[in-house]
N, C-alpha and C positions, 0 to 999 in steps of 0.2 A: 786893617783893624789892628792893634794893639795885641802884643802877650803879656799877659798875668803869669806870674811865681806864685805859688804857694807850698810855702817852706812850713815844717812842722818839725817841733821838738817834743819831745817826750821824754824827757833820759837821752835823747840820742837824737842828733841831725838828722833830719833828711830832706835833703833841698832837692826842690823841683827846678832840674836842668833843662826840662822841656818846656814848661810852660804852657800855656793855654790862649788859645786869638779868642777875643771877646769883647765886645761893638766897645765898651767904658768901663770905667771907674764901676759905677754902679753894677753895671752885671760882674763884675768879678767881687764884688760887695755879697751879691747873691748868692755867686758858684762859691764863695768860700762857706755861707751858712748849708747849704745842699751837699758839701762837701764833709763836713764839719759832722753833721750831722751823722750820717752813713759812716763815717769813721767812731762817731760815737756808738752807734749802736753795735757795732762791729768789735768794740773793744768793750761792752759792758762788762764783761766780768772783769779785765782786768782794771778799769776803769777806779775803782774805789781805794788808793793806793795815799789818798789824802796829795798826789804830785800834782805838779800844774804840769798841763802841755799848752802849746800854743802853736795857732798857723799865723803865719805873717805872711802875704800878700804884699807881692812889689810889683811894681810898674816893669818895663824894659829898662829903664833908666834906673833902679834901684831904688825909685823915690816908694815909700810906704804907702799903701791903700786903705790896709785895715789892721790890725791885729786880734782875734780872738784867743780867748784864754779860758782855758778849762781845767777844773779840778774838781773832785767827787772824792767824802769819806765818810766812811761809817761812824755815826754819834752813839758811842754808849754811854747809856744813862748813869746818871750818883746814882748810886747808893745811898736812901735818907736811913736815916738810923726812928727807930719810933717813937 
């Protein structure tokens, strides 16, 4: 079976040098939303920073699977005047 990378940046590198064996394409489609996920809830507070982070997902081969992109920020309202 195949390894998957899934690299994430946030402000800062961090590539996955181990990787993951996973049957295809598609199940590491999945392990990166599962992954993604737990990493978001895991960073919600510092999450609302208006940054993007993103995990990129490569093959063995370096060829690209996926990439998701994430970014969260606090909307504060106008001010209408009366």
């Amino acid at each position: 079976m195949p390894r998957y990378f899934f690299h994430v940046h946030d402000g800062q590198e961090f590539p996955d040098r181990e990787g993951t064996v996973l049957a295809d394409r598609e199940a590491a489609r999945t392990e990166s939303m599962m992954a993604a996920a737990e990493m978001l809830r895991d960073a919600a507070l510092n999450l609302w920073t208006g940054e993007e982070w993103t995990m990129q997902v490569v093959d063995e081969k370096g060829r690209s699977v996926c990439l998701l992109t994430f970014s969260a920020k606090i909307e504060v309202p106008a001010l209408t005047s009366p």
